[in-house]
C-alpha positions in Angstrom: 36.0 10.9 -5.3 38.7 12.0 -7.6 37.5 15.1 -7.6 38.1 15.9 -3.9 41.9 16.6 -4.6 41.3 19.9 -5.6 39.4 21.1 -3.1 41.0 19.8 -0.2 44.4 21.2 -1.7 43.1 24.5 -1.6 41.2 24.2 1.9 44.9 23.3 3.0 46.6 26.4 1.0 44.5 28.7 2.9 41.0 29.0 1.5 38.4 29.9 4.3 35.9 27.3 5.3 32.4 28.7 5.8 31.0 28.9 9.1 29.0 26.2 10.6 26.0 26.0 12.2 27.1 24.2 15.4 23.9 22.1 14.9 23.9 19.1 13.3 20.7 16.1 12.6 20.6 13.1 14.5 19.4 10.4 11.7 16.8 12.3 10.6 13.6 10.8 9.8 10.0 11.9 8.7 6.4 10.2 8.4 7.6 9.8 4.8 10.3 7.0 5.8 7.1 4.6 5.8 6.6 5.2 2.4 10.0 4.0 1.6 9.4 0.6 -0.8 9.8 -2.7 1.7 10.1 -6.2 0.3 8.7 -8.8 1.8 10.5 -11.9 0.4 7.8 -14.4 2.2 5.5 -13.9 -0.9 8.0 -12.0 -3.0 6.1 -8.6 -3.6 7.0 -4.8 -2.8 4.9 -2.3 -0.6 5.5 1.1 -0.8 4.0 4.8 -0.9 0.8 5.3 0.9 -0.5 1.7 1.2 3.0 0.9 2.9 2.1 3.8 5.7 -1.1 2.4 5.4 0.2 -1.2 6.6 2.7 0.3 8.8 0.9 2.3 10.9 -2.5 0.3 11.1 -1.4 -3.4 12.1 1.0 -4.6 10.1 1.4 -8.2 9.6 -1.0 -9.2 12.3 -4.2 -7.1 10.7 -3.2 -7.2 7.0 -0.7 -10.1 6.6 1.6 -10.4 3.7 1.1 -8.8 0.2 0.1 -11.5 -2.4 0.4 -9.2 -5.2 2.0 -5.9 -6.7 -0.3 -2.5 -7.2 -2.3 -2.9 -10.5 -5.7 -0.6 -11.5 -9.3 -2.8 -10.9 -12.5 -1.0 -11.1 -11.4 2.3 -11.8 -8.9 2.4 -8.3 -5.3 1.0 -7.6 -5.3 -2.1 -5.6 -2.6 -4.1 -3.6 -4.3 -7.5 -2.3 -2.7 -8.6 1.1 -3.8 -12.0 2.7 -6.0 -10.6 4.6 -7.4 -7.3 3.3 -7.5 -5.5 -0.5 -5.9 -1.9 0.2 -7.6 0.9 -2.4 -6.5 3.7 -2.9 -8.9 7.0 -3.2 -6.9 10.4 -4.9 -9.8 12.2 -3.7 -8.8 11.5 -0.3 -5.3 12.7 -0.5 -3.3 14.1 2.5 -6.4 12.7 4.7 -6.8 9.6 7.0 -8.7 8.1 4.3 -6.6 8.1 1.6 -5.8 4.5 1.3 -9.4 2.1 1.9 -9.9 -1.1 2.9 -12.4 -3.5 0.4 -15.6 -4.0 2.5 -14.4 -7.8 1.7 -16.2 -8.7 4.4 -19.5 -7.7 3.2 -18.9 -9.3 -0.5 -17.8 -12.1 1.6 -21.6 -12.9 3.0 -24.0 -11.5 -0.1 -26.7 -13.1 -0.7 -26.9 -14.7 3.0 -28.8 -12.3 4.4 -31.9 -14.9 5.1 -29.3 -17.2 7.5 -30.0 -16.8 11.0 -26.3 -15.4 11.9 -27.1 -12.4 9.5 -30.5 -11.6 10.9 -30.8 -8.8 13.3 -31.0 -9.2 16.4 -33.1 -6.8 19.3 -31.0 -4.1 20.6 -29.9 -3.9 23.9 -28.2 -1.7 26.9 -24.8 -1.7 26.1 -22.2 -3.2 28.9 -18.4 -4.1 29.7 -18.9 -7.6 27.7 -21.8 -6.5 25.3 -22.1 -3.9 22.6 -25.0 -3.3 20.2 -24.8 -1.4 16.4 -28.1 -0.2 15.5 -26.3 0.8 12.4 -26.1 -2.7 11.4 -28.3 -4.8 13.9 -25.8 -7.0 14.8 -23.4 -6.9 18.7 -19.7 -7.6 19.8 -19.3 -9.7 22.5 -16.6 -10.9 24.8 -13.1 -11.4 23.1 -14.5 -10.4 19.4 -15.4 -7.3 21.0 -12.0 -7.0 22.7 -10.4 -7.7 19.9 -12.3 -5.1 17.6 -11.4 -2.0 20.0 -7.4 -3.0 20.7 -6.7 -3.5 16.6 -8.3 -0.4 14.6 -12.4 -1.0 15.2 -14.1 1.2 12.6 -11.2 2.1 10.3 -9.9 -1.4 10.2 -13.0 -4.0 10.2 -15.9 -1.5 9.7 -19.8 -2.7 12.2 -20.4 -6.3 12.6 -22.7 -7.9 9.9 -23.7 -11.3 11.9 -23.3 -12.6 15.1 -21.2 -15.1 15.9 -21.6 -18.8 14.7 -19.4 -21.7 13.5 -18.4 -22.3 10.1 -15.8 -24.1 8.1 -12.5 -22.3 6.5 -11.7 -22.7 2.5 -9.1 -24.9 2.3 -6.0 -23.7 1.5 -4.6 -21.2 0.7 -7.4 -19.4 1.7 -8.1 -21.1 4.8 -7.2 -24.2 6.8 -10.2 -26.3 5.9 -11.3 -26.6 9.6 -14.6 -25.3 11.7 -14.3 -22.2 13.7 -16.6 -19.9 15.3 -16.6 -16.7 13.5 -17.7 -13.6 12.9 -18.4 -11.4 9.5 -17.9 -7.4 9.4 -17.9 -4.6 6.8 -14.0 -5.3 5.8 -12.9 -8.6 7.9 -13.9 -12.1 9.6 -12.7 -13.1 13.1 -12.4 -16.3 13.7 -11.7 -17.7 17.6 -8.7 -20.2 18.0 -8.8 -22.0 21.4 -5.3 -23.7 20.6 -4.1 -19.9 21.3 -6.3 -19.4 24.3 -4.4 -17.1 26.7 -1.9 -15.6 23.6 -2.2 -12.6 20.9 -3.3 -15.2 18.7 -6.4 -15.9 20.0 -8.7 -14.2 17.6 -7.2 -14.2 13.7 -8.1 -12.3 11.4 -9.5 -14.9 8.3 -8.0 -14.9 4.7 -10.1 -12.4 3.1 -7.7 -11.7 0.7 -6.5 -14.3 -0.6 -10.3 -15.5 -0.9 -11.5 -12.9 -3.1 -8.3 -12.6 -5.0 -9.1 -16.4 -6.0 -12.7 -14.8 -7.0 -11.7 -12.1 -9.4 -8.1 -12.7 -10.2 -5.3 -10.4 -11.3 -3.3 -8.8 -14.5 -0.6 -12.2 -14.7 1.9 -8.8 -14.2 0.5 -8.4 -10.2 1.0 -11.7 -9.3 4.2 -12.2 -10.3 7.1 -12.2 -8.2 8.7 -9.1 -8.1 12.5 -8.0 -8.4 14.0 -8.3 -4.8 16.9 -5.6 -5.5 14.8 -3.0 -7.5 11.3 -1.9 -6.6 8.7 -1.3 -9.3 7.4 2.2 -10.3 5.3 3.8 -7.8 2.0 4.4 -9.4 0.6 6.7 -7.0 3.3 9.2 -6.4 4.9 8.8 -9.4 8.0 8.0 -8.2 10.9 5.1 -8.9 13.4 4.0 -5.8 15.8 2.2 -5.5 15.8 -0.8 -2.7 16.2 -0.2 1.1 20.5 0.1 1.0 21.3 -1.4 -2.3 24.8 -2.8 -2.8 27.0 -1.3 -5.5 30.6 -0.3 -6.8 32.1 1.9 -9.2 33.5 0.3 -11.7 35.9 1.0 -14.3 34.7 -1.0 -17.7 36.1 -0.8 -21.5 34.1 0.2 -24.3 36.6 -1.0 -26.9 36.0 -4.4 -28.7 39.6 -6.1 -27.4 37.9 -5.7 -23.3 35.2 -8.3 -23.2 36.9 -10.6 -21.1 38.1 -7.8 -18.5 34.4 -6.3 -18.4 33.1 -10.3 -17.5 35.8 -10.5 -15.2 35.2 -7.0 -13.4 31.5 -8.5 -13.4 32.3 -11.9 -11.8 34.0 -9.8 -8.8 31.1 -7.3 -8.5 28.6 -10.4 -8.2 31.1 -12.8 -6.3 31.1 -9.6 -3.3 27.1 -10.4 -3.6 26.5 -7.1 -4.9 24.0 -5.9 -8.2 24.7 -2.8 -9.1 27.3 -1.0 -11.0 27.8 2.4 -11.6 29.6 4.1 -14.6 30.3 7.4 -16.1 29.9 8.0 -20.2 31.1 11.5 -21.2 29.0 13.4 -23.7 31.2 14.2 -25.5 32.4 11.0 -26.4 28.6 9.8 -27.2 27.8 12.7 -28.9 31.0 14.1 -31.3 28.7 16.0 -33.5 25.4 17.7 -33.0 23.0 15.2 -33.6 25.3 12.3 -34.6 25.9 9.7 -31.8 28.4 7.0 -31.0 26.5 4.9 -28.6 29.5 1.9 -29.4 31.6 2.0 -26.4 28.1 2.2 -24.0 27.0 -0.4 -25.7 29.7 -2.9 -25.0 29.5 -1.9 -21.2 26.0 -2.1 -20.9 25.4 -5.6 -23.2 27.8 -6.6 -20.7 26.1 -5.9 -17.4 23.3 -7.3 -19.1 24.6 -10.7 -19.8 25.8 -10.6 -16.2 22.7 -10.1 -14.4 24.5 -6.8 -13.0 21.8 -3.6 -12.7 23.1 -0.4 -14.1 23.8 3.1 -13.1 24.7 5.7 -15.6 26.8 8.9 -14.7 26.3 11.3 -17.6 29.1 14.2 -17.4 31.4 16.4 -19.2 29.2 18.4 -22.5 31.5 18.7 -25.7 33.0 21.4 -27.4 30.6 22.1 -29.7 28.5 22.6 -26.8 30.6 25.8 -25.9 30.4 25.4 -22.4 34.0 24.7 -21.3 33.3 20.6 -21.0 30.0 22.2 -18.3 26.6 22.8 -18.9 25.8 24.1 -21.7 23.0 27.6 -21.7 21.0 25.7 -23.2 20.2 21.9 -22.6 17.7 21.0 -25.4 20.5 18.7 -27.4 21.3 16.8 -24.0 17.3 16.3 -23.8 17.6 14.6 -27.1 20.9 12.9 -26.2 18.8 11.4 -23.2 16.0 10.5 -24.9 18.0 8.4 -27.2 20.1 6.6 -24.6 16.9 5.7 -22.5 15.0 4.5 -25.1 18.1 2.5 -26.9 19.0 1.0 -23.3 15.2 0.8 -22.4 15.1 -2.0 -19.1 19.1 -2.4 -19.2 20.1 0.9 -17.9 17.9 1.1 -14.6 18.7 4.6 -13.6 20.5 8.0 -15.3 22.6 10.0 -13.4 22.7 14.0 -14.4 25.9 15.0 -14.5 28.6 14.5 -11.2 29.5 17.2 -8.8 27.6 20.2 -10.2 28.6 22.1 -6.8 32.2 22.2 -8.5 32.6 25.2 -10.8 34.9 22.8 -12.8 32.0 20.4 -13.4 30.0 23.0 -14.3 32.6 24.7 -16.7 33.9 27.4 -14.6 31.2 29.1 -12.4 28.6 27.1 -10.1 25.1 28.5 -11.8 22.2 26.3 -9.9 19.5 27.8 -12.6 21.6 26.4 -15.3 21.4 22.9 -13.6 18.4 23.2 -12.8 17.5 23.4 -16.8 19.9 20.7 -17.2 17.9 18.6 -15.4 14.6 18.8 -16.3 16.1 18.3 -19.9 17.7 15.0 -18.6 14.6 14.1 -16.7 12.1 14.9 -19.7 14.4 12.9 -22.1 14.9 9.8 -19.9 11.3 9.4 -19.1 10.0 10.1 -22.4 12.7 7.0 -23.5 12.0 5.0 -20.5 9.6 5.8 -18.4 9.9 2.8 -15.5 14.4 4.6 -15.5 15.4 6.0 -12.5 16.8 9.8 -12.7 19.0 10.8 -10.0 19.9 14.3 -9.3 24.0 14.5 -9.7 25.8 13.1 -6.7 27.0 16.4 -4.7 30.4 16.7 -3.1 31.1 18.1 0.3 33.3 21.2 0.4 33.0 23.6 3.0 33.5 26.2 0.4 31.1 28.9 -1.3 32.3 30.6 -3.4 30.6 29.8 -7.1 33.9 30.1 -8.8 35.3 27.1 -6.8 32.6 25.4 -5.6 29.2 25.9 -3.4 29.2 23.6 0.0 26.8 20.5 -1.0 24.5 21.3 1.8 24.3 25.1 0.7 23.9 24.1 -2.8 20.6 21.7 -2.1 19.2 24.5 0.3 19.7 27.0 -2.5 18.7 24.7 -5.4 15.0 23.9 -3.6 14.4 27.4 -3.2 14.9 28.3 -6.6 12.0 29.4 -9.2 9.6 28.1 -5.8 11.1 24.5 -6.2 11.0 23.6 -9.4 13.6 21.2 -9.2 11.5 19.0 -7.1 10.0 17.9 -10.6 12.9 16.4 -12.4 14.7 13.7 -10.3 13.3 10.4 -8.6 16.4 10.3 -5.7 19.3 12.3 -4.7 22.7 11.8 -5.2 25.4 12.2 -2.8 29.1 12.3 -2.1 29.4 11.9 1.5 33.1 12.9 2.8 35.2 10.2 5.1 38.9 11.8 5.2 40.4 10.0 8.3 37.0 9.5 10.0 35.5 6.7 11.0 31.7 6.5 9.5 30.4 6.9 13.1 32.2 10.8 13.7 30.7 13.9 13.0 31.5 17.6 14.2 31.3 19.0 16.7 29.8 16.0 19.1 31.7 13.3 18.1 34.8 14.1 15.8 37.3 12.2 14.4 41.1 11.7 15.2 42.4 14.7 14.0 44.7 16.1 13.7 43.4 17.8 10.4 39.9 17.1 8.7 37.9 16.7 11.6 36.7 20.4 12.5 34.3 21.2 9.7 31.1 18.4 8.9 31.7 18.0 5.5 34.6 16.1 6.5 32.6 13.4 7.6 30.4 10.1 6.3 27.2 11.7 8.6 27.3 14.6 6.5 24.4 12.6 4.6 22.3 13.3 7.6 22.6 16.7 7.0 21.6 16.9 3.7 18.6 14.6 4.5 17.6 17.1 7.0 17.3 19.7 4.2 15.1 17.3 2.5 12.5 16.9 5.0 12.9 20.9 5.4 11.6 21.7 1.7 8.7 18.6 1.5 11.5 16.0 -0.2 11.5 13.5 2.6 9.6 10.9 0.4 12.3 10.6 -1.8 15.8 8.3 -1.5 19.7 9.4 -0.8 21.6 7.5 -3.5 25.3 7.6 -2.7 26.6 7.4 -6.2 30.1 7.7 -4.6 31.5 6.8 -1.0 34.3 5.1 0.4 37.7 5.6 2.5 41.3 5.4 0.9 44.3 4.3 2.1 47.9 5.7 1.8 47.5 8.0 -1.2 50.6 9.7 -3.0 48.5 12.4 -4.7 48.7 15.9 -3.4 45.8 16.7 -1.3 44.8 13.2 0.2 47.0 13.1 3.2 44.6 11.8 5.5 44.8 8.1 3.7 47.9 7.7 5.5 46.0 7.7 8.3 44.0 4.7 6.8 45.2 1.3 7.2 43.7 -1.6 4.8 42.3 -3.0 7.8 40.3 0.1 8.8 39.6 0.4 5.4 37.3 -2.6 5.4 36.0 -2.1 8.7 35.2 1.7 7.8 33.1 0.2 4.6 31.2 -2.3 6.1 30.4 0.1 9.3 28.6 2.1 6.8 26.3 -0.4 5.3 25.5 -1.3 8.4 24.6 2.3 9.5 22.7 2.7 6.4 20.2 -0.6 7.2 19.8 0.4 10.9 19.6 4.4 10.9 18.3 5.2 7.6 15.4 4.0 6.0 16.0 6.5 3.3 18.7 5.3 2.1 19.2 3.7 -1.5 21.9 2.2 -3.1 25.2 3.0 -2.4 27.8 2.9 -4.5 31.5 2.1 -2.7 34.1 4.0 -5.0 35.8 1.9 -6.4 35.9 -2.1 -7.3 38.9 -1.7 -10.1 40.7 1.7 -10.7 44.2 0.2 -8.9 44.2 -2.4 -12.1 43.6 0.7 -14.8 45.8 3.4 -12.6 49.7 3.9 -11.4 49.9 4.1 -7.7 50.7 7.5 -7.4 47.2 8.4 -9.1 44.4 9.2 -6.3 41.9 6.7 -7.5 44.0 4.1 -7.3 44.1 3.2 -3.0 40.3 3.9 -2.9 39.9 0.4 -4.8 38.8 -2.7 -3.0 41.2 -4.9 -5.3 44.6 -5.1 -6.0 46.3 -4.0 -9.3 46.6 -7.8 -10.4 42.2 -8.3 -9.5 43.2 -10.1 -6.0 40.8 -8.5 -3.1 42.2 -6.4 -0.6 40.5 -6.1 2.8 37.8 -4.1 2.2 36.6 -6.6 -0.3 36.8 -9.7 1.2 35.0 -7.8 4.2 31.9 -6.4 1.6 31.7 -10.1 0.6 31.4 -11.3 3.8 29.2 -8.8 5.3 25.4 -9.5 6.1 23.4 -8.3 2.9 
């Protein structure tokens, strides 16, 4: 955020916003929201990508039940067990209605029973409203079976009948309930009747297929562990890493000398005491690299054995090139020695730094070293993205957090929506490559998170005609996302917040801000976040600490959530308090 000053400074000496569009997205969504990573902490496991489309849109917890294990590779095809159902996935399939497969469970379910008299075929027969007969398989649905079998998927979900109906006793559990029920077997399911439901949705249940044959063949001791509630695991079949559904995160000022252990715990302690996990910092090139080739990790190291010890996951902001670089403190022509720098950081933080950050605000021709060139980020970031994942391949990478301006004009800055629209279209996309989410700075000025221009705008009397004045601005951006195919991919905000009464030049509307609105302001846009957009990822309140490190005339200083002497201000005590 402390790079706003400028900009709005010179919006307010004169500079020419650029002309808006008048339209603006209403929480944009796309099919690809369903593939967003969901936790289910009932059985502790993630579902995401196709298989969690797959759940979504075929029956949820009522067809499939709960997952009992993570994605892991079993005869040649990814599986995810669920309690009742094994989801496969087929890349031959992909982009069709059979991508993700079912396990015909319930035909390894009855092998070898063929001889039994519920498995033998029967005569066919006329079909009618209460009767149906498969000649594919010899076998009929009858009555509520039958009922059931058309109202929850038919074919796609359970596949034809392979007996008729009969009574039989459940496993015990976990499999089962140990009891006698009449049932039926099909390609991919069982259905067993329940007259203790008679006259409810419960009725006919779906038996524990799952769970059954995962008892049978067993899993890597990897997929049956419980996974991480605040960070989802690798996507294996997009290739992807997100972030959780609204993670909860602050940026936080921490010391990399060796006399500032005990104010890192302590900045620590108040990021966990708020019930939030993640932590974002910035680590300057320059300082990590003083010499081609020769790196002084020290000061990282500190921060990051200390987020460690704490429990705290990690965000790290990589900015500001060194002299030797010859880019003006920018990005440099040519990246290849920042592919090598981020090679060595991912591999020497390898599972303690959970995602990289390239670069901050690269629509900023200052950030950039003087002129906004999206090619040369572009190269930038496929050298970041190559060097992380080559050092760390489970890291996040997130494309630098953009800034709204309502400028473009590359020597001062490109408009963040502008920029995004410009980088997907260059050399036919290529960006789409190197990053796992996007980064963003959403504005807030005086506005509340609800306001956007031109339908519902703030207070005024300044910032409110233009949208990049505004916390919704993010919806924008996400519509540009679903525009150019990204829609399966997370908005990190890597910076967002509202100040209070500000003394630097440029940041006028905090006075506008009281502590009180302050707090509401925050916790109105985590709550935004969980209802409206299941794109989002973690978001990152700027800031937790800079009033203890800054004098109050210095901008960062009334965006903090604490006090200069560590005591919480409103906004904190609210983020503790909040819902999470």
């Amino acid at each position: 955020m402390r790079v706003l000053r400028w900009l709005f400074l010179f919006v307010l000496l004169g500079a020419v916003l650029a002309p808006t569009s008048g339209a603006r997205a209403e929480n944009p969504s796309a099919p690809e929201d369903l593939e967003m990573p969901r936790y289910f902490a009932e059985t502790g496991f993630w579902v995401q990508g196709p298989f969690r489309k797959y759940w979504e849109t075929r029956g949820g917890l009522f067809i499939f039940g709960y997952p009992i294990t993570g994605v892991f590779e079993q005869d040649g095809f990814l599986r995810q067990y669920f309690e009742r159902a094994v989801f496969e996935y087929h890349p031959e399939f992909a982009g069709t209605p059979y991508e993700v497969l079912l396990m015909r469970l319930g035909a390894i379910r009855v092998e070898g029973r063929e001889s039994e008299e519920p498995f033998q075929p029967i005569p066919p027969f006329p079909d009618n409203p209460d009767h149906r007969y498969y000649a594919e398989t010899g076998h009929s649905l009858s009555y509520g079976f039958k009922n059931y079998w058309d109202a929850n998927g038919g074919l796609m979900n359970f596949g034809f009948p392979l007996s008729q109906e009969f009574d039989e006793r459940n496993q015990p559990p976990p499999a089962g309930d140990g009891e006698v029920h009449t049932v039926q077997y099909f390609e991919r399911a069982r259905f067993e009747w329940h007259p203790e439901y008679r006259g409810t949705p419960y009725e006919v249940l779906l038996g524990l297929l799952g769970t059954e044959y995962l008892q049978v063949r067993g899993a890597p001791e990897d997929a049956l562990a419980r996974q991480d509630p605040t960070l989802p695991p690798p996507d294996p079949i997009r290739n992807l890493r997100h972030g959780p559904h609204v993670g909860y995160g602050f940026n936080v000022f921490l010391w990399g000398d060796d006399q500032s252990d005990a104010l890192n715990q302590k900045a620590h302690e108040m990021v966990k005491a708020a019930g939030f996990s993640w932590v974002r910092v910035q680590a300057q090139w320059r300082e990590l690299e003083p010499a081609p080739g020769s790196y002084n990790p020290s000061g990282l190291d500190r921060i990051v054995d200390s987020a460690a010890r704490n429990g705290v996951k990690l965000l790290v902001s990589v900015v500001k090139s060194p002299e030797w670089a010859g880019a003006n403190g920018g990005v440099p022509e040519d990246p290849a020695r920042f592919e090598e720098l981020m090679r060595f950081l991912a591999e020497r933080y390898r599972g303690r730094v959970h995602a990289w950050e390239i670069w901050n605000e690269q629509n900023l021709a200052f950030e950039m070293g003087g002129y906004v060139d999206i090619g040369r980020y572009v190269n930038l970031l496929k050298a970041g993205y190559t060097g992380v994942k080559a050092g760390d391949p489970s890291a996040i990478v997130v494309f630098g957090g953009l800034t709204p301006t309502g400028v473009n004009d590359p020597t001062i800055a490109i408009d963040d929506v502008s920029y995004l629209r410009q980088i997907y279209s260059f050399n036919d996309g290529e960006v789409k490559q190197y990053y796992d989410v996007l980064g963003a700075h959403p504005g807030s000025n005086n506005n509340p998170p609800d306001a956007l221009w031109p339908t519902q705008p703030g207070p005024g009397p300044n910032w409110r005609d233009h949208e990049s004045f505004y916390f919704r601005r993010i919806e924008q951006l996400r519509q540009v996302m679903i525009e150019h195919g990204e829609a399966g991919k997370q908005i990190w905000l890597t910076e967002f917040g509202w100040t209070t009464a500000n003394q630097a030049p440029g940041y006028e509307y905090g006075n506008q801000i009281s502590e009180e609105a302050q707090a509401e302001y925050l916790v109105r846009a985590f709550q935004m976040a969980r209802q409206y957009y299941p794109w989002m990822g973690v978001m990152f309140v700027w800031n937790l600490n800079f009033s203890v490190v800054t004098p109050p005339e210095d901008e960062k200083h009334p965006w903090s959530v604490l006090y200069s002497d560590w005591t919480p201000r409103p906004s904190y005590t609210a983020l503790q308090q909040m819902p999470k």
